[in-house]
N, C-alpha and C positions, 0 to 999 in steps of 0.2 A: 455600500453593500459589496462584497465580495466575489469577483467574476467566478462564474464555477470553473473547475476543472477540466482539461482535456477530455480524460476518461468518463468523464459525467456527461459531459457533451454527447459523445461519443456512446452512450451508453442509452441516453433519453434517444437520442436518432435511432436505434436498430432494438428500442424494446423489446417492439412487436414478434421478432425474430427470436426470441430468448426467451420466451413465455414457456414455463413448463405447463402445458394443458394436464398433462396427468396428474399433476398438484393440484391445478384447478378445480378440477372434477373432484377428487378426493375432499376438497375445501364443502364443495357443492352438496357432497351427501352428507358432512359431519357438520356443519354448519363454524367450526372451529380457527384458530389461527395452528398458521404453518410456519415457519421463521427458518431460514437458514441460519448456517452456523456466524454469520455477520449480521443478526437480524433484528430486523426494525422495528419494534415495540408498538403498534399499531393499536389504540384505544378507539371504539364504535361509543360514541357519547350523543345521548340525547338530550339538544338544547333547551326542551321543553322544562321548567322556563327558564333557566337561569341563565343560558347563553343568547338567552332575543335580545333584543334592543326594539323597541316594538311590536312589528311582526314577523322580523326578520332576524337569523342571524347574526351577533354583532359583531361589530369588524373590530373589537378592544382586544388586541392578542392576548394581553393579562385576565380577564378573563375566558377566555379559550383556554389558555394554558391551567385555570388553577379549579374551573366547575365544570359542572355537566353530570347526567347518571350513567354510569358504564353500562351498555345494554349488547346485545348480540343479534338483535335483527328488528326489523320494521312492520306496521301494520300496513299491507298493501293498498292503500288510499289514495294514492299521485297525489299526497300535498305532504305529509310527514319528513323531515327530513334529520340526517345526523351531520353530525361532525365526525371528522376522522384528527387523529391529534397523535404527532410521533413525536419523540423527542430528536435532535440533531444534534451532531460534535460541535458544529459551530452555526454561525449566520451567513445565508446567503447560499448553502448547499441546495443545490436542487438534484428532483426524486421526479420519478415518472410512475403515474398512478394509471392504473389501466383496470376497468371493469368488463370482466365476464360473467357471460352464461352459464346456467348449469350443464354445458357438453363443454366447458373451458372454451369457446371462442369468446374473443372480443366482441363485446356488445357491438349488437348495429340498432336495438331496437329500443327508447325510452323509454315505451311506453309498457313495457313486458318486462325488463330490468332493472329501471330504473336509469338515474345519469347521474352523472357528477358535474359540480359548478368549482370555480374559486370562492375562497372564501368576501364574502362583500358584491357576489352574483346573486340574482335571483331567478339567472337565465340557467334550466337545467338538460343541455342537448349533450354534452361530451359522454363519452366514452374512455376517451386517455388525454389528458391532459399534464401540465408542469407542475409543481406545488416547490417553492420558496421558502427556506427556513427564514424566521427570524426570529428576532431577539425579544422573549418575553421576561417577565419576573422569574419564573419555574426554569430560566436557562429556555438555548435556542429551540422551537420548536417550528414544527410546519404541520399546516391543517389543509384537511377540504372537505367539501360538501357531498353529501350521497344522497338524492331525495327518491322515494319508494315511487314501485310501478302504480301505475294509473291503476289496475286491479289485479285479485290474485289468479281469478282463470285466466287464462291466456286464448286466444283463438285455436278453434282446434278439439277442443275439449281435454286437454291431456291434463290436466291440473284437479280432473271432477272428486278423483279420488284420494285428495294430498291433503292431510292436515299443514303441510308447510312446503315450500320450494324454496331454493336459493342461490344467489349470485358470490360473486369473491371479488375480490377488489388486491390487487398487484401493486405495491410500490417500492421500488425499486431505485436505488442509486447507486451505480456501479457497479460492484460484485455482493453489494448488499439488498439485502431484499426480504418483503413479508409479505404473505398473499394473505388474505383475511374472510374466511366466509360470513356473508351475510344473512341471516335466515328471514326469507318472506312469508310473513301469515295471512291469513284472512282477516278481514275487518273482525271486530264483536260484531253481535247484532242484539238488536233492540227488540223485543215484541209488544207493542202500542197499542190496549187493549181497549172501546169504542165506549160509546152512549152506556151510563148504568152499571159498564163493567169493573172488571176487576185482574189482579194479572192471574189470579187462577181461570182465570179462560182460556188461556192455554195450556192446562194439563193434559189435555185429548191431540195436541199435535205435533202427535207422531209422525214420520219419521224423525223430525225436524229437533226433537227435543231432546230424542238422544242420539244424535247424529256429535259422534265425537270429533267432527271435522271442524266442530263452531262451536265460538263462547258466546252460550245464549245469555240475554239479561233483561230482565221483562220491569217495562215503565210502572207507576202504578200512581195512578191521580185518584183513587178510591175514598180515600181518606175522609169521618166524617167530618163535617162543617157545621155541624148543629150546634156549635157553641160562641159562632163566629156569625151563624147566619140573623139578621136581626128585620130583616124584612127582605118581600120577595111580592111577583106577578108571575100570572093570574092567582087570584084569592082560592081559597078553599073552604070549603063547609068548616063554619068556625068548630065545630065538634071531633075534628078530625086536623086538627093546625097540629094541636102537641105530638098527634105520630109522626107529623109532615116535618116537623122541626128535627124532631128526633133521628129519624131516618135519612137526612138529608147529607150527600157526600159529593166530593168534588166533580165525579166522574156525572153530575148533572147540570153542571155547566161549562160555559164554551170555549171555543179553542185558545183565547189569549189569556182565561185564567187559568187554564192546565198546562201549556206549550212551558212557562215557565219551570213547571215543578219536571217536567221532561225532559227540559235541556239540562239541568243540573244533575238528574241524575244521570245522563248521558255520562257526564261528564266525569262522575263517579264511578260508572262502567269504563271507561275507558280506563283511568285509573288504573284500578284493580287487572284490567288485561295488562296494560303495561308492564305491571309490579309483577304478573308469572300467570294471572288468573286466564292462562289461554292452553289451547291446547299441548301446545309443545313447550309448558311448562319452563317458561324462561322470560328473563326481562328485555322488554321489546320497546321499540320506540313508538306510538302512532296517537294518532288525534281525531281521525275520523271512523264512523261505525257504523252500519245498514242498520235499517230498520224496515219492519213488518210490522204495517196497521192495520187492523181491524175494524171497519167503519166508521165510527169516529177519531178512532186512533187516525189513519189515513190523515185526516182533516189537520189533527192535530201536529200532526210530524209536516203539513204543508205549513204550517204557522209559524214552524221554528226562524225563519228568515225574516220574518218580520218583527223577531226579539232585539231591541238594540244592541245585546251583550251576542249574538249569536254569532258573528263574526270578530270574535276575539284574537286578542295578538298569542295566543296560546293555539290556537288553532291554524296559524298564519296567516288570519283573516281571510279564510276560505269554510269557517262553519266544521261544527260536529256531525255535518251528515256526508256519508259516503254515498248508496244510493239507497233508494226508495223503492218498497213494497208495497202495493194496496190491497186492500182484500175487503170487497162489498162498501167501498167507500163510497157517501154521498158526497161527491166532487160538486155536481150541481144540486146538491140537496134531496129531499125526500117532499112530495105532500103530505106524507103523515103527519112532519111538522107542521106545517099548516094546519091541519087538519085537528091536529093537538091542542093548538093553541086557542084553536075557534073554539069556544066558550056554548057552541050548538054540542059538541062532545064531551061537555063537562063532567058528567058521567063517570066517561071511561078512562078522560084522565084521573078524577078524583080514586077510580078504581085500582088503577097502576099505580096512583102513588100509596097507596098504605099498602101495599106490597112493596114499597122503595123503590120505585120508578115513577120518579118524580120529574115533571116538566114543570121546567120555570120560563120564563121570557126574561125578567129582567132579578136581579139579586143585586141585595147587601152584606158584602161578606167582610169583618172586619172592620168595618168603617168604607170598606173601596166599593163602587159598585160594576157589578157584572152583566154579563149577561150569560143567559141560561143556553143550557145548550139547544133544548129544541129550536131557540130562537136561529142559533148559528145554523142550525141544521135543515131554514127553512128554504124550501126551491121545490118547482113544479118537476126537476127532474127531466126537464129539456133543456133548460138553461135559462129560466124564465122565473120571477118572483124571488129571485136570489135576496136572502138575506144579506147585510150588511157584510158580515165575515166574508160569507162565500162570496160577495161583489170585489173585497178586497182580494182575495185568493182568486180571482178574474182576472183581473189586471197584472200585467209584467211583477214576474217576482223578484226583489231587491238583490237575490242570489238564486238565479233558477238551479233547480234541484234535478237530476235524471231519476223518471217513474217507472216501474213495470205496475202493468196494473190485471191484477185479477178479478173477475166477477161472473157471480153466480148467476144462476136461473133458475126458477122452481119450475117444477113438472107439475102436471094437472095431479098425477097421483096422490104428490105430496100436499095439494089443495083440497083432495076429497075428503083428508079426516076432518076438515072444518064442520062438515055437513053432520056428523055423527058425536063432535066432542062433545063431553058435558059441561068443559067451558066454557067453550062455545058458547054453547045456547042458556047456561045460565047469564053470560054477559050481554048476551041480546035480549033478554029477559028483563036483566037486570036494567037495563041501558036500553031499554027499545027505544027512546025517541032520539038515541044517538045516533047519526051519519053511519060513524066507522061502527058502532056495533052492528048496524044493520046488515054493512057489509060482509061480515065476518062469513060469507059459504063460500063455495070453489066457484059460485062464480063469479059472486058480489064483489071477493079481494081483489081480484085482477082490473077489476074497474076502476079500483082506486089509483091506480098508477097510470094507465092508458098506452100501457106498454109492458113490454117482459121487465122481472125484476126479480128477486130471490126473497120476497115477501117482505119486504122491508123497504127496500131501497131499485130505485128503477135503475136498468140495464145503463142506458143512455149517461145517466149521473157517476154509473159506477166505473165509467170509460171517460168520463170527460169528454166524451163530445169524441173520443179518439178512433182511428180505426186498427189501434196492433193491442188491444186486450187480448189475456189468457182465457176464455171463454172454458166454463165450468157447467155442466147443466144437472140438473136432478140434485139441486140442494138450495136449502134455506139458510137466512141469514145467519140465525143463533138458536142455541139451545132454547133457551128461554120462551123462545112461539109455539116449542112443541106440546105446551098444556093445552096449549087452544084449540090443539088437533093436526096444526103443521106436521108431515112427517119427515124424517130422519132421509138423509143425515143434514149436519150446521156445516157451513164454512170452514169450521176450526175441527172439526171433528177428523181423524184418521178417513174412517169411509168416503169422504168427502174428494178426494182425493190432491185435496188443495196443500196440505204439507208436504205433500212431495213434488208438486208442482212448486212453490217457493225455494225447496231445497234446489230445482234442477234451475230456478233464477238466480238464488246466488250463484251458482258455477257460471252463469252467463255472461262476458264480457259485457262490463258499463260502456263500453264502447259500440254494441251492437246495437240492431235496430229496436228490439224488443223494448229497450228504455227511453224513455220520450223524457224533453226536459221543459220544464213549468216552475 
């Protein structure tokens, strides 16, 4: 290899001093390359996947030099990473690669900027480092590493109102030189819709859905099963199987047969942001994505970690999830489920299911067997009587996740229409020697839980036992309860004031205390 030059030398030593800031800055707003008139052909390529070797970066300079998709900035997740790829006169020239802020000073901060490695690092702390040509098939070239900030708000809050920010990256050898802007976006985000539902559940959450700061992408495990389903627990009035069949969709059972059909399309979402589906309308590099569940969604998006495939070499074996959202999740479970499954409420389950709210305990779907989701969903809601799932979601997670978690509370108000509904008391009626039907007044519900709870799911469960929840009060869990006299507003609803509560967590640094990790 080739000693560098004098003036190369010469030139890497007193960078720092030569930086044109006001180019930098200029870089920052356009997000664009800049080149002097000796200028260095600076390619932003994402190795996803054709430059891994694993999970990593590979060190084959042939291909460095001849793949990769040209992109122009990153999804702010601290694990995405690019290549940078310039061509050289010869082998052996060395270039001094300097990352800035968007005010053009030299990064001091990783985790806000971003860093650069060598390539065959997977250590990313630099700010300016050396970069080496050498000799590949395409002729001499030289590369390095850029991997995205840990998130896109920054401390501070200045970032709440940016669909994008950006860094530039300076490489420089001698009197030659190309500054290249980065453009940082926000993750996608996911909305993971719970028990029974479906992703039109969140058509009512506003602000959050037409908030053009974010590329929304809603999961959807709905899908029926009735032609897959070939037996199932607890039995039902055989007079009443062929609705039960018929009716039967994924979104009723539990978290390890739907986490699957989530993580792919995750991974579908992602995708499509990549390829432009984002707001700043351009091809971007990233692998990871937030997500917002909705009570069982919650559950479901904690499940992802225990997919084998979830820590993929496409992901850099760091997972499709950025960070996590809960909203009314039974983390410790519900009694309802319980309460479901006792065969003393046969009734009222038989009732819910030929309305399509169907409880299973255990399923045959396919040939595989499942389990249903009221089973996973079963817990006294202190942390006690846990289901199998929820015992497994107890214990250390394989890749712990950072949570914010939201949860509601019903007001007595919202319990007085029980007293008055005609559902109500026709299912007490209907179901008098049911447990839960009996309870169905303002003041019988609250007993069922033995604690505050947003009629569905108790307080305690929907914290995780924790003490930094978003505490929501004067709302129910779902539209769906309000036949029965529940009153307004749902969790997902606008009035509720939970979508904008969500919106002001994504702006929250994952770094802050409000995200706890499990």
């Amino acid at each position: 290899m080739r000693s560098a030059s004098l003036a190369a030398i010469l030139a890497v030593a007193t960078i720092a001093s030569v930086v044109d800031a006001a180019t930098a800055q200029d870089l920052v707003q356009t997000g664009a390359d800049s080149r002097s008139a000796g200028s260095i052909a600076v390619t932003l390529l994402d190795p996803v996947p054709d430059l891994l070797s694993g999970s990593a970066v590979t060190t084959d300079y042939n291909t460095l030099a001849t793949a990769g998709r040209p992109v122009q900035g990153v999804d702010a997740d601290g694990v995405t990473e690019l290549v940078l790829r310039w061509p050289a006169t010869s082998v052996g020239v060395q270039y001094a690669v300097t990352l800035f802020n968007d005010q053009g000073k030299q990064s001091n901060s990783p985790n806000n900027d971003g860093a650069l490695a060598p390539v065959g690092s997977t250590s990313f702390t630099k700010s300016r480092l050396a970069a080496i040509s050498v000799n590949t098939s395409a002729g001499p070239m030289a590369f390095v590493l850029y991997r995205a900030p840990i998130d896109f708000p920054r401390p501070g809050g200045r970032d709440s109102a940016s669909i994008k920010r950006a860094v530039s990256i300076k490489v420089q050898q001698s009197t030659n030189s190309s500054t290249t802007g980065v453009s940082i976006l926000r993750p996608p985000v996911m909305l993971v819709h719970g028990l029974w539902g479906e992703p039109a559940d969140w058509d009512s959450f506003t602000p959050f859905i037409t908030d053009a700061r974010f590329a929304e992408f809603r999961a959807d495990y709905s899908a029926s099963i009735s032609s897959e389903l070939t037996s199932y627990t607890p039995s039902y009035p055989s007079g009443d199987q062929a609705t039960i069949q018929a009716l039967a969709t994924a979104a009723s059972l539990g978290f390890s047969y739907n986490a699957p059909t989530a993580l792919d399309e995750m991974a579908s979402a992602i995708t499509e942001f990549d390829d432009g589906t984002n707001p700043a309308g351009i091809p971007v590099a990233g692998v990871q994505m937030d997500l917002v569940g909705h009570s069982m969604g919650g559950d479901v998006s904690r499940w992802l970690p225990q997919e084998s495939n979830f820590l993929s070499d496409d992901t850099f074996a760091q997972g499709s999830v950025h960070k996590v959202i809960t909203i009314g999740t039974p983390h410790l479970g519900t009694p309802l489920a319980i309460d479901m499954l006792n065969d003393s409420n046969s009734c009222v389950r038989t009732t819910l299911a030929l309305d399509g709210d169907i409880t299973f305990d255990t399923a045959v779907v396919g040939g595989d067997n499942a389990t249903g989701a009221m089973n996973d969903l079963q817990g006294d809601g202190f942390g006690g009587s846990l289901s199998n799932a929820l015992t497994t979601l107890s214990q250390p997670s394989p890749h712990p996740l950072p949570f914010a978690l939201v949860y509601g509370l019903v007001s007595q108000s919202q319990l007085n229409g029980l007293n008055t509904s005609w559902d109500a008391f026709l299912l007490r009626l209907l179901c008098s020697g049911d447990p839960l039907a009996g309870s169905l007044t303002s003041t019988g519900w609250p007993q069922v839980f033995g604690q505050s709870s947003d009629a569905i799911v108790p307080e305690i469960s929907e914290v995780n036992s924790l003490s930094n929840g978003v505490q929501i009060n004067g709302v129910v869990h779902s539209t769906a309860i309000f036949v029965l006299g529940f009153g307004p507003p749902a969790e997902l609803q606008q009035a509720s004031g939970i979508p904008a509560k969500v919106v002001n967590l994504l702006n929250t640094p994952v770094t802050s205390g409000t995200y706890a990790h499990f």
